[in-house]
C-alpha positions in Angstrom: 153.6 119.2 105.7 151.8 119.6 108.6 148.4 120.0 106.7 148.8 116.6 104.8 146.9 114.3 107.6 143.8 116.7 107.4 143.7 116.7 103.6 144.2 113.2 103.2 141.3 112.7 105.7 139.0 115.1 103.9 140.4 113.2 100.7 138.8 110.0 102.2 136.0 111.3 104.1 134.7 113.1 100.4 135.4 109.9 98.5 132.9 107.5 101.7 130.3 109.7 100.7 130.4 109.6 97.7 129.8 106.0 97.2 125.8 105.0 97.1 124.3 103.1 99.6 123.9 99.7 97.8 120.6 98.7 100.0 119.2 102.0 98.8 120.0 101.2 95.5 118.2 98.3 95.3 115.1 99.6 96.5 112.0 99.9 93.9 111.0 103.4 93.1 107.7 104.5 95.2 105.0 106.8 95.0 103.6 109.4 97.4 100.1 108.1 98.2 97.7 108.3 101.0 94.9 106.5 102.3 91.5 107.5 103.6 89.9 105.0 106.0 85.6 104.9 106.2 84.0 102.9 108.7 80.4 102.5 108.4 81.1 106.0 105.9 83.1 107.9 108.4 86.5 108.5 108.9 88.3 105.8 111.4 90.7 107.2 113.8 94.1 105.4 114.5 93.1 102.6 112.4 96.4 100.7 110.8 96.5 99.7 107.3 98.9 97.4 105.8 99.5 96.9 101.8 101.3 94.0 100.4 102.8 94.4 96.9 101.9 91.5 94.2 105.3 89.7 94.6 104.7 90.3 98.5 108.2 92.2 98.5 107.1 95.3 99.6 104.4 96.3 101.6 103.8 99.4 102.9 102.4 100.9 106.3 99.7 103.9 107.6 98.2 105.0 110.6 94.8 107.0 110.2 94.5 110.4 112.1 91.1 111.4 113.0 90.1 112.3 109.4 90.4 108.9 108.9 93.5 109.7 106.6 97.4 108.3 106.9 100.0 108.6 104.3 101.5 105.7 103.6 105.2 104.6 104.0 107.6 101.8 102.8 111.1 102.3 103.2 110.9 106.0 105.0 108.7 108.0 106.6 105.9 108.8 104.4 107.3 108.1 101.4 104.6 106.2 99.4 104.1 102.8 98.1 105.6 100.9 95.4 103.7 101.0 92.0 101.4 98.4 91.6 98.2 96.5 93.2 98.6 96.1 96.5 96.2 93.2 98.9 95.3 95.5 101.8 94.2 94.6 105.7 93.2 97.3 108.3 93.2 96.7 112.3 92.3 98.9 114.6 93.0 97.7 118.2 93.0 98.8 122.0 95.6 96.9 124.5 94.0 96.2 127.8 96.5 95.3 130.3 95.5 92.7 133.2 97.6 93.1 136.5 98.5 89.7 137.7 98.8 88.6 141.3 102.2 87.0 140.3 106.0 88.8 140.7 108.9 88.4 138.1 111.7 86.8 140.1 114.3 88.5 137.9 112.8 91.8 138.4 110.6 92.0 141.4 108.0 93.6 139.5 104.7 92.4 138.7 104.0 90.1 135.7 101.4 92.1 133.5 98.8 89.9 131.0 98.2 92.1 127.6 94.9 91.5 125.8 94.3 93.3 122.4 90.8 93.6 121.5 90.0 94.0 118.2 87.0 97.5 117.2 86.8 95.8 113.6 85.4 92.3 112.1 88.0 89.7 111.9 87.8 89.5 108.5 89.5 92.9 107.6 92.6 91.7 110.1 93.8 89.5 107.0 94.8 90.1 103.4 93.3 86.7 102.5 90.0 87.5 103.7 89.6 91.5 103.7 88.5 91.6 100.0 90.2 95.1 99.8 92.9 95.8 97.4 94.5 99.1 96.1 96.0 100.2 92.8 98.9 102.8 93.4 100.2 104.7 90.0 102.7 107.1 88.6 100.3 109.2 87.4 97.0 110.4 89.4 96.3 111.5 92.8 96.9 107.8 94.7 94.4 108.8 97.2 92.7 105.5 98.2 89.5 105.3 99.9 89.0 102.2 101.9 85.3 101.7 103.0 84.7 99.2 105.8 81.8 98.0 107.6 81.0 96.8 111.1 78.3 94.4 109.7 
């Protein structure tokens, strides 16, 4: 009699897990895929590319390392990108911050300006304007080279 509390908590705990995550249910299937980064034909280090899916649903994300390369990820880490062509913009930017002469009441401390300046042309900073795309598949390697230029 005793025992009945812990097996009718294992009962329930068993049954909890059981049940599927509905917002993971919902999610669109996605495939591994990685991106390569060229700048002027080398390999752009820390540069951050963004994909946005057709019906602008779901984008995906990836950071270059300094092979130029970054695997891409939607819902978790590295996961891939939903099948489909995707508009793509790359940034790659440096945060310079400006010490003020000015003091936070709240705090005490001082009130810090933060400039981001940008190491690519504007143009790439926006899906309207990059003129990049990328196709990712079910079948095939989905490694996507993205050639830039600085002029």
């Amino acid at each position: 009699m005793r025992f009945l509390p812990i097996l009718l908590c294992l009962l329930l705990t068993s049954s909890c897990s059981q049940q599927k995550d509905k917002w993971k249910a919902a999610r669109p299937d996605v495939v591994k895929a990685k991106v390569i980064v060229l700048l002027d034909e080398s390999p752009l280090e820390e540069a951050k590319v963004f994909l946005n899916s057709a019906d602008g649903k779901n984008g995906a994300f990836a950071q270059t390392d300094g092979n130029g390369q970054g695997q891409l990820t939607t819902f978790s880490n590295n996961d891939g990108a939903v099948e489909g062509t995707h508009q793509v913009r790359i940034t790659k930017e440096t945060a310079i911050v400006h010490q003020t002469d000015k003091i936070d009441d709240s705090t005490g401390e001082p009130i810090v300006r933060v400039e981001h300046q940008s190491h690519l042309p504007k143009k790439y900073a926006s899906f309207d304007t990059s003129g990049l795309s990328a196709t990712i598949s079910k079948e095939g390697s989905n490694e996507i080279t993205l050639k830039i230029y600085s002029k």
